[in-house]
BAVEX-979806 format. One record per residue (C-alpha): residue in three letters; x, y, z. Coordinates in nm, 2 decimals. Each point is the difference from the previous one (the first is absolute). Layout:
   r   east  north     up
 ala      X      Y      Z
...
***
This chain:
   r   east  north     up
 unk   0.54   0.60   6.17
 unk  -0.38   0.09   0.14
 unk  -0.21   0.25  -0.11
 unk   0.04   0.19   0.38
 unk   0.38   0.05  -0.06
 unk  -0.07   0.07  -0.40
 unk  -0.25   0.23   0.03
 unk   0.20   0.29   0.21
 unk   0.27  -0.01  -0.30
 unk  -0.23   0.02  -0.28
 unk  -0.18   0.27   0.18
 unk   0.37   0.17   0.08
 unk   0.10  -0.03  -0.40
 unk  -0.34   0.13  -0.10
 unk   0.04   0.35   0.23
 unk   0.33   0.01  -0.15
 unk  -0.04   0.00  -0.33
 unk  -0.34   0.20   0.03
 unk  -0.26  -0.23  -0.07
 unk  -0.24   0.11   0.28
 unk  -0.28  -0.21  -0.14
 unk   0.19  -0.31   0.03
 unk   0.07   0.11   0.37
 unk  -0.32   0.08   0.11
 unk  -0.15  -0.33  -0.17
 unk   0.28  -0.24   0.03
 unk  -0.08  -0.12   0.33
 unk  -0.42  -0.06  -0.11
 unk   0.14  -0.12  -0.34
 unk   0.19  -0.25   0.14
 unk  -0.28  -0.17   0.24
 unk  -0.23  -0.01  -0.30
 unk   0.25  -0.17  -0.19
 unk   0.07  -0.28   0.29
 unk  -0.36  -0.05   0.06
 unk  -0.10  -0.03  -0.35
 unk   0.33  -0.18  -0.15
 unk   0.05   0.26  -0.26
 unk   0.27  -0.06  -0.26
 unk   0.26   0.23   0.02
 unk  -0.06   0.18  -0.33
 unk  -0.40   0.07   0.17
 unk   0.20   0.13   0.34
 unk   0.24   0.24  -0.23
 unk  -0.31   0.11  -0.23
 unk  -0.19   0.11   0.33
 unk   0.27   0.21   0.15
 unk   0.07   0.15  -0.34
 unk  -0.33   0.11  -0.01
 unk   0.00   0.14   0.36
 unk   0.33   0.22  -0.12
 unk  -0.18   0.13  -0.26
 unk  -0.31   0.07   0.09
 unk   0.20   0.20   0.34
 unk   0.20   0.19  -0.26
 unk  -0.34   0.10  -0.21
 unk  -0.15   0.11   0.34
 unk   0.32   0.21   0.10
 unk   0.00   0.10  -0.36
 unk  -0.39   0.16   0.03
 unk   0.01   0.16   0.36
 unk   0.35   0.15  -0.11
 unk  -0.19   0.11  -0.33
 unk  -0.31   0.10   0.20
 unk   0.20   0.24   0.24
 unk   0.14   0.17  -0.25
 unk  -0.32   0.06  -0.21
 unk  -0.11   0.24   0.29
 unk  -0.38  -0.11  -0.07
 unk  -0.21   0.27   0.31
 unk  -0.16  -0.28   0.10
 unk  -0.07  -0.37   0.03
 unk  -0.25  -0.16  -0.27
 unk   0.00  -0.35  -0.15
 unk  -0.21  -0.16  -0.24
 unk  -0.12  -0.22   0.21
 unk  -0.14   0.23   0.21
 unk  -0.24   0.15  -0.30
 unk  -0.38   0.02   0.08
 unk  -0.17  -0.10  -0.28
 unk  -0.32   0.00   0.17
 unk  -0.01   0.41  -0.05
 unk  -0.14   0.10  -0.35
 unk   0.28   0.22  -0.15
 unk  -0.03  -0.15  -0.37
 unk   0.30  -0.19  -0.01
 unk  -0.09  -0.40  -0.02
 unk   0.11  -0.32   0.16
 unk   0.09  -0.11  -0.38
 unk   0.21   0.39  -0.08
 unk   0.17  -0.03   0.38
 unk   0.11  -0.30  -0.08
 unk   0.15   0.07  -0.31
 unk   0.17   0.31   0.06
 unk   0.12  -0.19   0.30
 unk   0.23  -0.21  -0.22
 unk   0.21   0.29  -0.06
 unk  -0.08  -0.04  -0.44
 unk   0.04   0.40   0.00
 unk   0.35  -0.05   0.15
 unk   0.09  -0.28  -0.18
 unk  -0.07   0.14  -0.33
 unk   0.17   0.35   0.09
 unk  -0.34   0.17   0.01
 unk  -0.14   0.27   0.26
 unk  -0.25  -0.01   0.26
 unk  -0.27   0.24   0.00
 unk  -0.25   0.01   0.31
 unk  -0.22   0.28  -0.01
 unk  -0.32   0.06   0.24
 unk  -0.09   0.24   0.26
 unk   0.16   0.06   0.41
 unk  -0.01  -0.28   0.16
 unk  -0.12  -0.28  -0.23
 unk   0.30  -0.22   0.05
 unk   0.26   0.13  -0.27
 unk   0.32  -0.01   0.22
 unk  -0.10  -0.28   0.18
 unk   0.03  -0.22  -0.32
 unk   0.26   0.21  -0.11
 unk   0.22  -0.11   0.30
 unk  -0.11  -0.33   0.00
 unk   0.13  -0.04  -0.37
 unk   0.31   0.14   0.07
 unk   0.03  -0.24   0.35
 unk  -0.06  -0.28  -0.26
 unk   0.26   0.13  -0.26
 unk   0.22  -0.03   0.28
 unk  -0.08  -0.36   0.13
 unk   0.08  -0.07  -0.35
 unk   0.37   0.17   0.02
 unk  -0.08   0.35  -0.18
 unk   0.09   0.35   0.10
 unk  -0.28   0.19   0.08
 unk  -0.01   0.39   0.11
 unk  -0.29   0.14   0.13
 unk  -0.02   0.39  -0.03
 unk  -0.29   0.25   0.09
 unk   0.04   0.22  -0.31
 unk   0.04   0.34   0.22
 unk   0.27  -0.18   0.24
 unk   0.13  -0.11  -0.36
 unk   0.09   0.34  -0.15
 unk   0.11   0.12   0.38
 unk   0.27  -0.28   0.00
 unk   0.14   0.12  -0.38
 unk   0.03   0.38   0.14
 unk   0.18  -0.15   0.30
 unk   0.24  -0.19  -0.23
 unk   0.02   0.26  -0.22
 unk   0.17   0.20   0.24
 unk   0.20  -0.23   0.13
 unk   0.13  -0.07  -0.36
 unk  -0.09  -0.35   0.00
 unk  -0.33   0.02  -0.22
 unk   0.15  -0.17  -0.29
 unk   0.10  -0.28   0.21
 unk  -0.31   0.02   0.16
 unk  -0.23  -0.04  -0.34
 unk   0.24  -0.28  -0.09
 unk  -0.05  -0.21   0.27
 unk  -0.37   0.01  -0.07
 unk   0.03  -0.07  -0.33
 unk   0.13  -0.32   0.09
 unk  -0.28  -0.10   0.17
 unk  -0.22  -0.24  -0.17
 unk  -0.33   0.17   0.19
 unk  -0.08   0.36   0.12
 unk  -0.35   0.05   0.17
 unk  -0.11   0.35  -0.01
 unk  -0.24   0.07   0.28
 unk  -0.30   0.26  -0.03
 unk   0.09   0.16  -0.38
 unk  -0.19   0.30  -0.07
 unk  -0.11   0.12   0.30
 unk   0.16   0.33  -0.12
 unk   0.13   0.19  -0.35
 unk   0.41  -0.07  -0.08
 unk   0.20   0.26  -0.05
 unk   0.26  -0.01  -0.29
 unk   0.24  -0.11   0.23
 unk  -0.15  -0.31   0.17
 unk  -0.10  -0.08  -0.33
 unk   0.35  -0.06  -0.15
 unk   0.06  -0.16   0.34
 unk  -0.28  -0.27  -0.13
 unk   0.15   0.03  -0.35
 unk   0.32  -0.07   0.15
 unk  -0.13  -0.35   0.21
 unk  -0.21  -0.14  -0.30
 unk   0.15   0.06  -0.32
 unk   0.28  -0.26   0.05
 unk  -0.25  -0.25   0.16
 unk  -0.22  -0.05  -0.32
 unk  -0.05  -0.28  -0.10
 unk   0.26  -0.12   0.27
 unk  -0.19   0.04   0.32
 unk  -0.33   0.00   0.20
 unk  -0.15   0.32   0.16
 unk  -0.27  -0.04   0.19
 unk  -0.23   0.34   0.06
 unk  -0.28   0.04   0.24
 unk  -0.23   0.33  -0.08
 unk  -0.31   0.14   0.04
 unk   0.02   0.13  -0.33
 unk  -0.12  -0.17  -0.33
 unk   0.30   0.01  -0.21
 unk  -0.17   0.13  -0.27
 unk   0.03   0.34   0.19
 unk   0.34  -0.05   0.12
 unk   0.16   0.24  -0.25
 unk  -0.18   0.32   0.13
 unk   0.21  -0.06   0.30
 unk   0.30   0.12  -0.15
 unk   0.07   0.37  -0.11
 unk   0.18  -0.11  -0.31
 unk  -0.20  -0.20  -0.23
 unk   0.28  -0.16  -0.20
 unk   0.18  -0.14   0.31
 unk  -0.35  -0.08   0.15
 unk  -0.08  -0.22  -0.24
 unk   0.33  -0.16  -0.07
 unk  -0.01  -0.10   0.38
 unk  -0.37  -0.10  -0.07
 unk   0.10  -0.21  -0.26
 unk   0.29  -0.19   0.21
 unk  -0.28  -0.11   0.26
 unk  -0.25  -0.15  -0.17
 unk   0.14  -0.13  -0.32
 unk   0.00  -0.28   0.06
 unk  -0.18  -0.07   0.28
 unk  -0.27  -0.14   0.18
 unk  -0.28   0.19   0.22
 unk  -0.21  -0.12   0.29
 unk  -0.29   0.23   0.07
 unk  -0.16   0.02   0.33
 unk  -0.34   0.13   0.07
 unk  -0.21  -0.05   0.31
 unk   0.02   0.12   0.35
 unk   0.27   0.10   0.17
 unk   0.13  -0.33   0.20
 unk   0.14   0.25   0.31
 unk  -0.37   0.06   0.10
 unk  -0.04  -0.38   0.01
 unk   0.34  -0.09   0.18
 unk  -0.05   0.33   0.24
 unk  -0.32  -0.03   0.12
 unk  -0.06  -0.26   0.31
 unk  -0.31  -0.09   0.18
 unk   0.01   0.17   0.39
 unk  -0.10  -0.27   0.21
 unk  -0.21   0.10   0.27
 unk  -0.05  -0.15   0.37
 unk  -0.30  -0.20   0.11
 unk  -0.27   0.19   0.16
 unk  -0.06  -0.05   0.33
 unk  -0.37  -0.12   0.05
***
């Protein structure tokens, strides 16, 4: 039997049985293999390996979607040419996810506009790429969405599904005092993460003045607490990048002489 009358079954079994990356590769797979003489075994490695990496693909858009991130930002897209304070040698490390792996947060604090959701997002994109749920969440939109679910009577359900998430990223913290009932909403999110997941938190507020943004103390500080113990912080200083990345050159038209 020839590979041309071969080729349309394997591709037939592999839709079947839903191994799209065998069907979209079995067909280039299979004129490597002829032209190089590749043992089986090397053929079945290579369209093993095209299954899987299509599954981890599917996996991290599917993941992505449902992270909700406002906008597109990848780490390879990071402009280290702009002084902010954050090294080649500290992007690069907190680029190898060690805060998620060893069930720490992530602190990035600097003024508007210095780049703190951008890496943010392009953590969490990464997160996904590597199979872990992500949410993203502007902190206002954040406490909208609990009201909302509170009165639909689906809050608990709500908090639970987050708490199953192995990272939350909360977006512009401390942009405005808490009252005592977004607070327990925050109490409510984090106390059954610690020590179990990741929370990323952009601000333009040094934590060390994140208590005075609560009106009670005690739960300010318990939520305090929950965030940066343990964790690590990136600091950002320097311009803000949107004046770099928003101002063009107008070209003008030659002169006539």
């Amino acid at each position: 039997m020839t590979s041309s009358t071969l080729l349309p079954n394997i591709t037939r079994l592999a839709h079947e049985l839903r191994l799209f990356g065998i069907h979209a590769g079995a067909e280039r797979r299979s004129a490597e293999a002829l032209a190089a003489s590749y043992h089986p075994l090397e053929y079945l490695r290579l369209v093993l390996e095209d299954e899987k990496l299509q599954r981890q693909e599917r996996t991290a858009k599917m993941l992505s979607t449902r992270a909700k991130f406002r906008s597109d930002a990848n780490l390879e897209d990071w402009d280290h040419h702009h002084e902010r304070g954050l090294s080649k040698t500290q992007f690069r490390e907190v680029a190898t996810l060690g805060f998620y792996q060893n069930r720490e947060n992530l602190l990035i604090v600097g003024s508007t506009g210095t780049g703190k959701t951008h890496l943010a997002i392009a953590l969490g994109k990464k997160l996904c790429n590597e199979g872990v749920g992500v949410h993203f969440y502007s902190v206002n939109l954040l406490f909208e969405e609990c009201q909302a679910e509170k009165v639909a009577g689906r809050y608990l359900n709500f908090v639970f599904r987050l708490k199953k998430l192995p990272v939350l990223i909360f977006d512009d913290f401390g942009l405005r005092s808490y009252t005592h009932d977004e607070a327990t909403i925050l109490i409510d999110l984090l106390e059954e993460r610690y020590h179990k997941g990741s929370v990323i938190v952009t601000s333009q507020v040094d934590p060390k003045g994140w208590t005075k943004l609560f009106e009670d103390p005690v739960i300010g500080e318990a939520i305090v607490d929950r965030l940066t113990k343990p964790s690590r912080q990136i600091i950002f200083g320097g311009p803000t990048y949107r004046d770099k990345v928003g101002t063009k050159p107008v070209e003008t038209g030659k002169q006539k002489g």
